[in-house]
N, C-alpha and C positions, 0 to 999 in steps of 0.2 A: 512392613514399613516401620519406619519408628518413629511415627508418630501416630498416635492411639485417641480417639476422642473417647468425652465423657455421655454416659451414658445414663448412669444411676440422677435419680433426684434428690436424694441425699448428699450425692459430691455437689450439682449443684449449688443448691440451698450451702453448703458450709462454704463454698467458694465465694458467694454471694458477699459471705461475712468476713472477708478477707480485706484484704488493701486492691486500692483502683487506680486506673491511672487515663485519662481521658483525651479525648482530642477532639477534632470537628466531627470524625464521622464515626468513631466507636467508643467504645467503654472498656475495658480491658481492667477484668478482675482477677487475681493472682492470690495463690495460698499454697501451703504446703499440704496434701493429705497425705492422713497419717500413713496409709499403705496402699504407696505409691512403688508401682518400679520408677528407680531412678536413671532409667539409661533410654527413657524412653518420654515422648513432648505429649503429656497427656491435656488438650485443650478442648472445648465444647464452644458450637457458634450459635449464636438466639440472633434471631429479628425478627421483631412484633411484628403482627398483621397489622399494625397499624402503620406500617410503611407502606404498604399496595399487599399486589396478588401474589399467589405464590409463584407464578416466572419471575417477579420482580425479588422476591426475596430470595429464591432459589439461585438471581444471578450472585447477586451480594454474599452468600453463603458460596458459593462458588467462588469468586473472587478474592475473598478473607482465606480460603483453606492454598489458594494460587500463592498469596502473601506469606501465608504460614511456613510452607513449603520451601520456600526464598529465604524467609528469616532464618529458618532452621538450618539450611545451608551457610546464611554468609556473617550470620550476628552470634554470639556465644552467647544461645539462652540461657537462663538458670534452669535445665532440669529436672531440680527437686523442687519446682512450683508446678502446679497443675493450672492451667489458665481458662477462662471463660469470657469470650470474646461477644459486646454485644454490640449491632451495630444500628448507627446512628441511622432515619430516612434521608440525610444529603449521603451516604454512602452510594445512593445511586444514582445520582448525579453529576458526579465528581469524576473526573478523569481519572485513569488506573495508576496511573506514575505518581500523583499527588498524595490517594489514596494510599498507596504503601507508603511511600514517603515517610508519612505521619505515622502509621502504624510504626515502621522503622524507628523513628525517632520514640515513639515510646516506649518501643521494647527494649529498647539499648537505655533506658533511662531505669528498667526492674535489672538490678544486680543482688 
């Protein structure tokens, strides 16, 4: 597929110390690492235990990779940024359409 998640704790952590960009139901951290393939949407999904159990967080990470999936399709990422997606506890509450939505609107806003 081509789209690759992050793995390492070190891309983390550097992605961490990048630029962000925010909304009601996630956080959305973006940066360049230095050796990246660049034809390929390298992102990683966090959500704290402190939003519930793990089916509750398990949907929400489910959900964010459905969105990813979509964006990668119909939005022209930037590529050469590696992204770290975290989401917010109203992410599970929120209706799915709403939910991307916003996602949408913040990813068209990283060029």
């Amino acid at each position: 597929s081509k789209i690759s998640s992050l793995s390492k704790n070190d891309d983390f952590k550097y992605i961490l110390n990048g630029k962000k960009i925010s909304n009601k139901y996630s956080t959305i951290f973006f940066r360049k690492l230095p050796n990246k393939n660049n034809n390929k949407l390298n992102i990683g999904f966090v959500t704290k235990k402190k939003i519930g159990n793990a089916v509750k967080r398990n949907k929400i990470k489910r959900r964010l990779r459905s969105v990813m999936h979509e964006a990668y399709k119909k939005i022209h990422l930037n590529l050469s940024y590696s992204y770290l997606v975290i989401a917010k506890d109203t992410a599970s509450k929120s209706k799915y359409s709403e939910f991307r939505e916003a996602i949408f609107r913040d990813l068209e806003k990283i060029k």
